[in-house]
C-alpha positions as CSV (number, residue, x, y, z in Angstrom):
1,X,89.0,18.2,-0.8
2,X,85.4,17.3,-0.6
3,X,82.9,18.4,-3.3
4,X,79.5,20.3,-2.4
5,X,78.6,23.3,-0.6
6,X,80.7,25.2,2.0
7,X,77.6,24.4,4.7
8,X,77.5,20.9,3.1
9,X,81.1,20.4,4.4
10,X,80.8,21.8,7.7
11,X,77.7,19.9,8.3
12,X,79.7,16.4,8.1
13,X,82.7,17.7,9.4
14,X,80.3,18.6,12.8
15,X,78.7,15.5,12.3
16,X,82.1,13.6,12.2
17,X,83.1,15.7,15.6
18,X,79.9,14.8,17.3
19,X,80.8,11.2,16.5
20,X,84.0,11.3,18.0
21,X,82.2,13.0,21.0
22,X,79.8,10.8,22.1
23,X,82.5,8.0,21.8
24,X,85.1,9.6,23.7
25,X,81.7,10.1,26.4
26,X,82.2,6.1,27.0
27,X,85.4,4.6,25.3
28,X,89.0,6.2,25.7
29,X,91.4,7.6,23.0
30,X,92.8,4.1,22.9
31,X,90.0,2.1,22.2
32,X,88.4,4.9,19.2
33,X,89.0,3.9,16.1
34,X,87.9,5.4,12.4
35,X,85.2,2.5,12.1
36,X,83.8,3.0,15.3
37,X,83.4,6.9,14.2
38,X,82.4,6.0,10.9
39,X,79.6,3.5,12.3
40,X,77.9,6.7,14.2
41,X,77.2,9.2,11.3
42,X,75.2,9.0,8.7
43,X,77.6,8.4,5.4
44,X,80.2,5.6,4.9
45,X,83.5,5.8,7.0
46,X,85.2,6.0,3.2
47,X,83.7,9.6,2.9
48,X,85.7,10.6,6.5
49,X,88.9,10.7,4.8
50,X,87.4,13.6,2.3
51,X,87.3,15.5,6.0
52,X,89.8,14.2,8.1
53,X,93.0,11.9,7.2
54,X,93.8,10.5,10.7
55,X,91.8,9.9,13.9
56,X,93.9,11.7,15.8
57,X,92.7,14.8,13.4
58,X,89.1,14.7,14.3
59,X,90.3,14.8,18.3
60,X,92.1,18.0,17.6
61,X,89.2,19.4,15.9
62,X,86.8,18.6,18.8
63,X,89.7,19.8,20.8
64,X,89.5,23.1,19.0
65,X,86.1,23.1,19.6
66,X,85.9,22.7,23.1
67,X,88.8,25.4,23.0
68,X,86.3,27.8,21.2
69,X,83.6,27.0,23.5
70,X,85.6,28.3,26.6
71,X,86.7,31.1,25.0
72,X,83.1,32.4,24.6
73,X,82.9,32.1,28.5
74,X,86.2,33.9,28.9
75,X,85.0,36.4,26.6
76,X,81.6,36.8,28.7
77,X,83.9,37.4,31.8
78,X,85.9,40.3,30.0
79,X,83.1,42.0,28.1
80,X,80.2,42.2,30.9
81,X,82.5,43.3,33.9
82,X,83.7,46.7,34.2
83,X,86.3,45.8,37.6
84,X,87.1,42.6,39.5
85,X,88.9,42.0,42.1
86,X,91.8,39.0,41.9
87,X,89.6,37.2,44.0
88,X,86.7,37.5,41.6
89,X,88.9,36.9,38.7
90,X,89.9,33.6,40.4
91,X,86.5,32.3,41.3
92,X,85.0,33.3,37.7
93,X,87.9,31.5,35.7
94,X,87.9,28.8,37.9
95,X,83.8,28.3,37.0
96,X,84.7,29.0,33.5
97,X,87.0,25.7,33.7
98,X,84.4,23.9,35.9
99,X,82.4,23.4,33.2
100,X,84.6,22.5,30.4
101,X,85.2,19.0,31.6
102,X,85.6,17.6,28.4
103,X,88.3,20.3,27.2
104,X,90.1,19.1,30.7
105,X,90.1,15.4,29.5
106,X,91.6,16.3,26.2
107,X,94.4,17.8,28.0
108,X,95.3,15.5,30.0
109,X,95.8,13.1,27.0
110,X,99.6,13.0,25.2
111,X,99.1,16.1,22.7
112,X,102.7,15.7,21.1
113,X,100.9,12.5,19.3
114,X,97.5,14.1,18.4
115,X,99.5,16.7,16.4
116,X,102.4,15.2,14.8
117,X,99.5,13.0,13.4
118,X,97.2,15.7,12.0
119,X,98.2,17.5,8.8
120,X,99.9,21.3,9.5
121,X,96.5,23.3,7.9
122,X,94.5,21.3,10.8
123,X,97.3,21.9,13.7
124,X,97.0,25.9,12.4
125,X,93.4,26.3,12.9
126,X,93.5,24.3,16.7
127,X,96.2,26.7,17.5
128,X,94.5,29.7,16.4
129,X,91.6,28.6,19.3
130,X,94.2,27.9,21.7
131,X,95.9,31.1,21.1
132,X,92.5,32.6,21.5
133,X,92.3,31.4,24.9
134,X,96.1,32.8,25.9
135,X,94.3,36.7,24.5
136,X,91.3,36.1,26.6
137,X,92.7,35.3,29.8
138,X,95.3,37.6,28.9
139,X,93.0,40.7,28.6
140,X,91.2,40.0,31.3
141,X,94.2,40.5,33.5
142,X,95.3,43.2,31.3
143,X,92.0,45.0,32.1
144,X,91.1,44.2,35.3
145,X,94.8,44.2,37.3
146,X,96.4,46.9,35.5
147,X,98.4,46.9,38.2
148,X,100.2,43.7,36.7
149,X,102.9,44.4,34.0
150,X,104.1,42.6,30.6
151,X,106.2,39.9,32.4
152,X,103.6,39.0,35.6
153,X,101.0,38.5,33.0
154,X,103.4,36.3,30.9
155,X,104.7,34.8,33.7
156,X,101.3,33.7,34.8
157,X,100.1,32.4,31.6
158,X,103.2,30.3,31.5
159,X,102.2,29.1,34.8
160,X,98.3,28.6,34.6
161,X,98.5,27.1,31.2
162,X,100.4,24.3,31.9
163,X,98.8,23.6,35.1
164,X,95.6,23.1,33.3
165,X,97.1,19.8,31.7
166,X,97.0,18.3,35.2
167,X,93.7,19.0,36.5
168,X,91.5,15.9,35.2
169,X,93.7,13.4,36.4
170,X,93.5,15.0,39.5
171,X,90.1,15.5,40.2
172,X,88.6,12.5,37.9
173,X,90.2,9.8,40.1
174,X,88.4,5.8,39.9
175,X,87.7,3.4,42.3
176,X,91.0,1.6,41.7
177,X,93.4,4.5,41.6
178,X,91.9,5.5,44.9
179,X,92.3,2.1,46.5
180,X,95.9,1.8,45.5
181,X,96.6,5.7,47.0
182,X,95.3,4.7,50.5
183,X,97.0,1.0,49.9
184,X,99.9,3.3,49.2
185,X,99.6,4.9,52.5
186,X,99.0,8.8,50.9
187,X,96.8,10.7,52.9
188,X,95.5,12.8,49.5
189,X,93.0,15.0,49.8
190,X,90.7,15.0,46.6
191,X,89.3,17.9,45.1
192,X,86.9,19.5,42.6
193,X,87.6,21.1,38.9
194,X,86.6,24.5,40.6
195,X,88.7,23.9,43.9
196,X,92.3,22.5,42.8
197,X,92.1,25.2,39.7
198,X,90.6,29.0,42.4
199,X,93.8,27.3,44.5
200,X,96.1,27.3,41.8
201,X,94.2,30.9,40.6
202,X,94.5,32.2,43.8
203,X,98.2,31.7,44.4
204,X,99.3,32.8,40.7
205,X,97.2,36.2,41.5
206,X,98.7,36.7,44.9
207,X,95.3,37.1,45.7
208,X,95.2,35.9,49.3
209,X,96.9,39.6,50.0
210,X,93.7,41.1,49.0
211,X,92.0,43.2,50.6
C-alpha cells in the first residue's frame, strides 16, 4: 500500500491512468509495456508497483474510468427527460456510445486476460462501474418503456451488452483490412459508431413499429 495522503494517492494513480492513455492514443495493448508508462509520469516506474502490480491492472482501471465516464451521460439521458419514445431512446444511447470511442476500443480487446491478471480488489471496483452501466441503461428502459417487463429488459441487456464488444472493430477498419475485404470479394457496407449501434438499438426496441 502506498504511504501519504488519500489525494496524494489518487493523484499518481490518475497520473499513472493518464499515462497508459495517451499510450494506448498511439501504440496498441501489445506494444505497452510498464517502462513505457513509467517513462511518461513524473516518479520512477519502481513507485507504479505501490499503485498497480500488473499492466494489465492500470488498463482495467482506465477501463473503469471510461465506464464511469459513460455512465454520467447515461445518467444525463435518465435524469433530464421526463418521456421518450424507443426511437429517442435509440438515437440518445446510440450518441452516448458515439462518443466513448475509447471505452469501444477497450472492448474489443481480450478482457478474460486483462482480469485474470489484475488482483480481485481491482477486478471489484471495474465491475462496480460496469455494473453501473447495466442500472443506467436498465432504468432508462425501466422508466421510459414501462410497457417492457423484467425479462424484455433482461433480455435486452443480454443482447446490447455484448454487442457492444463488436462495434470498434467494425467501424475502426484500416487501409489494409479494407483492401483484403474487397480483394475478398465482400461487398461490406461500413458504418459509423452512431449507425451500426441506433441499428442494433433500433431492432432490440422493436422500435421500427413505432408510431
Amino acid at each position: 500500500m502506498p504511504k501519504g495522503s488519500p489525494e496524494r494517492t489518487a493523484a499518481r494513480r490518475d497520473e499513472i491512468i493518464q499515462a497508459c492513455e495517451k499510450l494506448y492514443q498511439k501504440m496498441s495493448f501489445k506494444e505497452i509495456t510498464l517502462k513505457d508508462i513509467g517513462n511518461e509520469t513524473s516518479f520512477s516506474r519502481p513507485t507504479i508497483y505501490n499503485y498497480f502490480e500488473t499492466k494489465e491492472e492500470i488498463f482495467l482501471a482506465l477501463f473503469e474510468r471510461e465506464y464511469d465516464r459513460w455512465n454520467e451521460d447515461l445518467k444525463k439521458i435518465l435524469e433530464e427527460n421526463e418521456f421518450l419514445s424507443r426511437k429517442e431512446i435509440a438515437e440518445k444511447i446510440a450518441r452516448s456510445l458515439e462518443k466513448r470511442g475509447q471505452l469501444l476500443k477497450l472492448l474489443s480487446m481480450n478482457n478474460y486476460d486483462m482480469e485474470a491478471n489484475s488482483r480481485p480488489e481491482r477486478l471489484i471496483s471495474f465491475k462496480k462501474s460496469y455494473g453501473e452501466s447495466l442500472r443506467n441503461v436498465s432504468g432508462i428502459l425501466t422508466k421510459f418503456c414501462p410497457d417492457m417487463s423484467a425479462i424484455e429488459i433482461q433480455n435486452f441487456l443480454y443482447g446490447f451488452f455484448p454487442f457492444m464488444f463488436g462495434i470498434y472493430p467494425y467501424v475502426s477498419v484500416t487501409e489494409k483490412q479494407r483492401e483484403a475485404m474487397k480483394e475478398a470479394g465482400i461487398d461490406y457496407v461500413y458504418q459509423s459508431v452512431y449507425e451500426l449501434t441506433h441499428s442494433c438499438l433500433i431492432t432490440l426496441l422493436k422500435a421500427e413499429k413505432e408510431k
